[in-house]
C-alpha positions, 0 to 999 in steps of 0.5 A, a space after each residue: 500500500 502507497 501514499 501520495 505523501 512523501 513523508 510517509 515514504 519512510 523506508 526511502 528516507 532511511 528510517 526503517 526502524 520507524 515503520 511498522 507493518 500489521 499482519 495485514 500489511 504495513 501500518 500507515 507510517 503517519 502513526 509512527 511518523 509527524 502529522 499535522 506538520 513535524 510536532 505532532 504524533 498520534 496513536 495507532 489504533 491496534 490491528 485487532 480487538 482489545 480482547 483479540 488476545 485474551 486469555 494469553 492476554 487479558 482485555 483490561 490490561 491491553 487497553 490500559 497499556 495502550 491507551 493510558 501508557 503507549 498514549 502518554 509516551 505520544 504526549 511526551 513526544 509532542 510536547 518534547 518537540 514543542 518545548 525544543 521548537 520554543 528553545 530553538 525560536 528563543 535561542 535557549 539551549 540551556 535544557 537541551 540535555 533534558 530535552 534530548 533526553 526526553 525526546 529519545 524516551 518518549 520517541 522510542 517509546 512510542 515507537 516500540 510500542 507501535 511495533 510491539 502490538 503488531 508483534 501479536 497476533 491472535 492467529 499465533 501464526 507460524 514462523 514463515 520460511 524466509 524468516 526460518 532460514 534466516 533464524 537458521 543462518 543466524 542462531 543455528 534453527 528456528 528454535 534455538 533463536 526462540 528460546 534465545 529470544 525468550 531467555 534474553 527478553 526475561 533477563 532483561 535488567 528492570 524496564 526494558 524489552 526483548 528484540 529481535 532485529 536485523 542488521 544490514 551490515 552483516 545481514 544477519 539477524 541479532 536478538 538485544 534487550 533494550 533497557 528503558 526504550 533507548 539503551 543497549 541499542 545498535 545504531 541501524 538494526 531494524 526491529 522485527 519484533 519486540 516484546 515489552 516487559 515494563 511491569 506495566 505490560 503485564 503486571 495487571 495480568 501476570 503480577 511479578 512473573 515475568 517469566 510466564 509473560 514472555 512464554 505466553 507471548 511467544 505463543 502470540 508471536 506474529 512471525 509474519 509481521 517479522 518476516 515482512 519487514 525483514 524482506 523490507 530491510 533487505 529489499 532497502 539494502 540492496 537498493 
């Protein structure tokens, strides 16, 4: 699916990690992406019901996750990028530290969280044969990158999240834990799918068991969602 704005055209632009895809196909990029002009963001709906993933996970805490604390990081943003266009008119730089600091959490923030409902799926779909071969190539099988992804995403320290990703100068696959939303990150990979593990997320549901979480999401997991946009990064590199 095109659109006739080029800011849309996200992948041309370089900013795949920017663009989301639903099982379906892609997210519009203005969910992730400024509009209204370049300081304002707004919140994606979700690809699915909010009881769509019940029981592995619950409606009330869907819907408070996304729209109390997916929509406070989209308010974060906007208000970041007021508070940095008034700096920049009246030459203040003296809080550019914390600006930037915010602008980075509640940007990631934002975008994370847009990738990680598109990272479930309530048909638990299969992991689709390109995305296998290249598990294959990088962890050794498809199951040895699940339990990794798995183990990595439990072990994350405190907040943070599980992600599988690519990167294009090997062109492999790597599996990270991003601590917060922006740290222990590697400068151009591109998120394939993501698993939130802020308390929030499930905490409601799951209390202080992580570890159940993580297995019940990886039942969730929307490898198809992976695989596309994995084939849209390689397809970008080679252009």
């Amino acid at each position: 699916m095109t659109t006739g704005r080029s800011r849309r055209d996200v992948l041309k632009a370089g900013s795949l990690a920017l663009l989301g895809m639903s099982a379906a196909g892609r997210i519009e990029a203005a969910e992730i992406a400024p509009e209204g002009g370049d300081t304002t963001y707004t919140l994606p709906p979700l690809p699915y019901g909010y009881d769509a993933l019940a029981p592995l996970y619950d409606e009330k805490t869907l819907r408070i996750h996304h729209t109390k604390h997916h929509a406070g990081y989209v308010r974060g943003l906007n208000s970041t990028l007021e508070k940095l266009a008034a700096a920049r008119k009246a030459g203040d730089y003296s809080s550019i530290k914390a600006l930037s600091r915010d602008l980075a959490f509640n940007g990631s923030g934002h975008v994370l969280h847009t990738l990680f409902w598109n990272s479930m799926s309530p048909p638990q779909p299969d992991v689709p044969d390109g995305l296998a071969k290249h598990m294959a190539k990088s962890f050794g099988s498809v199951e040895a990158a699940k339990s990794q992804f798995a183990a990595a995403t439990k072990a994350v320290e405190a907040s943070g999240w599980g992600l599988l990703v690519y990167e294009p100068m090997a062109d492999k696959l790597l599996i990270l834990q991003a601590e917060k939303h922006q740290n222990l990150s590697i400068w151009g990979v591109t998120p394939l799918l993501v698993c939130d593990v802020w308390e929030h997320a499930y905490y409601l549901q799951y209390a202080n068991d992580r570890g159940t979480w993580v297995d019940n999401f990886m039942k969730m997991a929307n490898w198809p969602f992976a695989a596309a946009r994995l084939e849209q990064a390689r397809r970008a590199m080679a252009m």
